[in-house]
N, C-alpha and C positions, 0 to 999 in steps of 0.2 A: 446575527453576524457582527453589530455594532460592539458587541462586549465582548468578541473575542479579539479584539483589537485593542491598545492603547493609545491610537490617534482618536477615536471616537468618541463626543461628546452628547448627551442629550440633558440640557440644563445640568442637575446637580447629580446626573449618571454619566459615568465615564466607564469606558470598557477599559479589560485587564489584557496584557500583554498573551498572546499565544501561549509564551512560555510555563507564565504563571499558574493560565488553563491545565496546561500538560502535568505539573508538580501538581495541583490539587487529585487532579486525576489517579497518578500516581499514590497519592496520601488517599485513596477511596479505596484504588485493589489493595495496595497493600493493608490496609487496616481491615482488611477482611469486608465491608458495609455493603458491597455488592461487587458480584462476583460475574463477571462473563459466561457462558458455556464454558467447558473443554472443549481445547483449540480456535475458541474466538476470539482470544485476546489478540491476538497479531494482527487480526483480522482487520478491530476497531482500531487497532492506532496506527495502521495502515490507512484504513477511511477517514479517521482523522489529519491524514498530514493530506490530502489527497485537498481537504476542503480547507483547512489553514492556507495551502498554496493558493488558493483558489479565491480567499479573501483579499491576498495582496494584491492580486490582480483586480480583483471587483471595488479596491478602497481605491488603486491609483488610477482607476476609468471611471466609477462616480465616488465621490466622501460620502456623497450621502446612504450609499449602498441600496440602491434604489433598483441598479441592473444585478442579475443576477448569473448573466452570460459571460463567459470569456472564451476569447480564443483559445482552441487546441495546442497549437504549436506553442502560444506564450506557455499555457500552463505545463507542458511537457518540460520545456526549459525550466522551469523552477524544481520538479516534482525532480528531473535529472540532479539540478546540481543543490540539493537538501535546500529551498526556502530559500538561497542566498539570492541575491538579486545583482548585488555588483560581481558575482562569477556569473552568473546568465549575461548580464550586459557587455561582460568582458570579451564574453567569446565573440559577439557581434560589432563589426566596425561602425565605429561613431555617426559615420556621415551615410551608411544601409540602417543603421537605425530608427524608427520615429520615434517620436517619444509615446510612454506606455500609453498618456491618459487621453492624448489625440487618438492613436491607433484604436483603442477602446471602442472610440466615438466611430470609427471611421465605418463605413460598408464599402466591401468592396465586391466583385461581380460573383465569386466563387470564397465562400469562406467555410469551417469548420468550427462548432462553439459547441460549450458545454455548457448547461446550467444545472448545478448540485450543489445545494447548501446543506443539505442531511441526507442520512441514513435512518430508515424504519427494516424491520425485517419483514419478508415479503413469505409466509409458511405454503405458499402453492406448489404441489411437490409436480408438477408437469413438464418441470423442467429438468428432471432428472432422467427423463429418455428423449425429449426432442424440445428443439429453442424455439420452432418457429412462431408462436405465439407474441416471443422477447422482439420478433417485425412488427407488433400491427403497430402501421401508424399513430392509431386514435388514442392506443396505450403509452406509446412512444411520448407523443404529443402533452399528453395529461402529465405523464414524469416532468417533462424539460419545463412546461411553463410553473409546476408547482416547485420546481428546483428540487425535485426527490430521487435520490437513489436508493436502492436495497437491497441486504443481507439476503440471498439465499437461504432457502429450509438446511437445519443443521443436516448436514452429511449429504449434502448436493454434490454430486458427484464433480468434477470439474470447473465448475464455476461456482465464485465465494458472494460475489457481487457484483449489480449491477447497474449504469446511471446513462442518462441520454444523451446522444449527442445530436447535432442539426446540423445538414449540410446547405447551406444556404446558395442558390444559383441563378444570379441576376435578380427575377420577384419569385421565384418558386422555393421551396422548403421542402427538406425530404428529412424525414429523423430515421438515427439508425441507433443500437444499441452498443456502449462498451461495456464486454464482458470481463470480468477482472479473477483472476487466478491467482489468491494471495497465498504464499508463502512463508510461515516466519522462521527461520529457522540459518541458525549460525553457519551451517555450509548447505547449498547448491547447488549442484554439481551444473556447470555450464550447459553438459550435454540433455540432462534431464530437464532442462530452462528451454532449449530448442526443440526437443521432444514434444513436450506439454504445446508449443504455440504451435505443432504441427496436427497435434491430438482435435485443440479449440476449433483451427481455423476447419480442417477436417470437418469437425459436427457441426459448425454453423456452417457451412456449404450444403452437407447434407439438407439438413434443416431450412435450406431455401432461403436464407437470411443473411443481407448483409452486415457487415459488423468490426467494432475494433475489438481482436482480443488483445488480453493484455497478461503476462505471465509477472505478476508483482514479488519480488524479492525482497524482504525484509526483516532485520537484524543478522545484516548477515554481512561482512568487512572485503567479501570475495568481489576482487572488481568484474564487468563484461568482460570477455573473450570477445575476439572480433567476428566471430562466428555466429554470436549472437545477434539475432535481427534485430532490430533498436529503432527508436521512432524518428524520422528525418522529415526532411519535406517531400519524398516522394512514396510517402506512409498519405501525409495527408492528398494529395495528388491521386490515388488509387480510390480512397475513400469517397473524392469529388466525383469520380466515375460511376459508383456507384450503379446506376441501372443497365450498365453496359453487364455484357458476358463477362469481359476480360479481368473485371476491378470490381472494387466494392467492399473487399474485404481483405483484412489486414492483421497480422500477429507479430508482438513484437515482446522483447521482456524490460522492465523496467526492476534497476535495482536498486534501490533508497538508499542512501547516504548512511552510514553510521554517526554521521559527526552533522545531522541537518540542524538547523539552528533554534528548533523549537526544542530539542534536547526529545523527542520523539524516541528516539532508536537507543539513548542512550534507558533511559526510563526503563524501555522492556528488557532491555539486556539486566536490566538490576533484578528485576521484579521474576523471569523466567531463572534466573541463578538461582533464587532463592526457593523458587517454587521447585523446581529439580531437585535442589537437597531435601525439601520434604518429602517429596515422592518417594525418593530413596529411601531415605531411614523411615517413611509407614510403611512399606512393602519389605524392607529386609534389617529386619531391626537390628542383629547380630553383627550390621557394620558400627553402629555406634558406640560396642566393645573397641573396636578400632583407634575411635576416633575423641577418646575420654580426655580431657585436659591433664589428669594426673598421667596419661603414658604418653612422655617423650618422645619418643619414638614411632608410635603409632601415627593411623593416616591422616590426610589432609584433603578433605574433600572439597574446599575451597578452591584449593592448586590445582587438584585433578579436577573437578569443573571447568576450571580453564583451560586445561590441557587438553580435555577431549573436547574442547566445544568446535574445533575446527576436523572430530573426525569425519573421512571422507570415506568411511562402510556405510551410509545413508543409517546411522544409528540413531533414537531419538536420543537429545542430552543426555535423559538421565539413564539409559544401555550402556552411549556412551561412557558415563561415570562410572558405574558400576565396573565396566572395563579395566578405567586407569585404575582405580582403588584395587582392583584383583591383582595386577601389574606392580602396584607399591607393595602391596601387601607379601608379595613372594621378594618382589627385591630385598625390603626393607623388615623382617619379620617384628613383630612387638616385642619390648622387653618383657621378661615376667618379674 
């Protein structure tokens, strides 16, 4: 944690800035040296900004980063408003505020805390027809004190990720699981966002299990509808309830910033651009007659990249593309 920081010192080792992390990372997919699954890249830089927010909170409650708990609601407030910390502070009046690094310290009778510093993928495929297993305490338990969360088996139905949380009540401790449903993708659609936490919340009920789901939105500029369930203080209040009938479980959609200040959202939008045009022209090579530097007139699949990255026929980009380039193509025919 200490070197994804650049407050952090240990003698003549200093950690580098979040950002900087991001940009090498960046310079790793793109130079081809390792390469994620298909459809996991959103995933990690999703899990990625999850645990950067989640440092700034564990740096301003110890420097030494020694705990590795935060409150729920602080880190919801950051993962909301992209990392920034003075729009999180702003929304909160000066004098309902404590200060972070007290609060940190503080216990109080009923709280909600996460502890994840990493991601390992988890290949147990049981969780592809029932969660209840994602309850047992002892499993639960093992997660939160080693600070571990994990990647679901590639093509988990429904759930991408998962990491622990602890509901703490007066001296007792109950953990429960947050299920994380990522998304990365330039438009989704509001209603298919309230669908999906209605889908979670459904199978973890089934499944006997209480739980936070969470429907994660990312790289994508489309703000919440207020329709959307969104995480409040009476999210975590349901969660505190927990062994009753009535609570215990909770869904809600979270949709990352494009503009968060580790440059996270900006990074994958570059990187899935690019990756989209090669999709295209190895699958239909006959567009790159189109798009030759000597024809003037010919397409631009740059432009139309960007033009369809906001279609809303649930296309992936590169359908999408394919699209507009058909559309220019009859508008605009090539010179011979």
């Amino acid at each position: 944690m200490g070197m994804m920081t650049d407050r952090w010192k240990l003698g003549n080792i200093k950690g580098k800035s979040p950002s900087d992390w991001v940009g090498k990372l960046g310079q790793i997919y793109s130079s081809g040296l390792c390469q994620p699954e298909k459809g996991d890249f959103g995933e990690v830089l999703a899990a990625l900004y999850f645990l950067l927010c989640g440092d700034i909170l564990r740096h301003r409650c110890d420097e030494d980063l020694k705990t590795f708990s935060v409150h729920l609601d602080q880190c919801f407030a950051l993962l909301t408003n992209g990392g920034n910390t003075d729009a999180t502070e702003a929304k909160t009046p000066a004098a309902k505020r404590p200060r972070m690094d007290e609060e940190g310290k503080q216990s109080s009778k009923t709280s909600v805390t996460l502890s994840c510093i990493q991601f390992c993928r988890n290949y147990l495929r049981s969780y592809e027809t029932d969660w209840s297993s994602l309850g047992d305490q002892q499993f639960l338990r093992q997660l939160y004190t080693s600070g571990t969360g994990f990647f679901t088996f590639a093509g988990c139905p429904t759930i991408d990720a998962v990491f622990p949380l602890c509901v703490r009540k007066d001296t007792s401790e109950r953990y429960i699981p947050c299920l994380l449903s990522i998304k990365s993708r330039t438009y989704f659609a509001p209603q298919k966002a309230i669908d999906l936490c209605n889908e979670m919340k459904s199978k973890a009920e089934k499944s006997n299990i209480k739980a936070l789901c969470i429907v994660v939105v990312f790289g994508s500029s489309v703000q919440s509808k207020k329709e959307e369930p969104t995480f409040n203080s009476e999210t975590c209040s349901c969660l505190e309830k927990g062994g009753t009938e009535a609570g215990g479980t909770e869904a809600v959609v979270l949709r990352i910033p494009v503009d968060d200040i580790f440059g996270i959202s900006r990074m994958f939008q570059q990187l899935t651009s690019n990756n989209d045009l090669m999709e295209v022209y190895g699958s239909h090579s006959f567009i790159r007659a189109h798009t030759g530097t000597d024809n003037s007139s010919g397409l631009n699949p740059k432009a139309a990249l960007r033009a369809s990255s906001f279609d809303s026929n649930n296309k992936t980009p590169a359908e999408s593309l394919l699209v507009t380039l058909s559309n220019q193509s009859r508008q605009s025919p090539p010179s011979q």
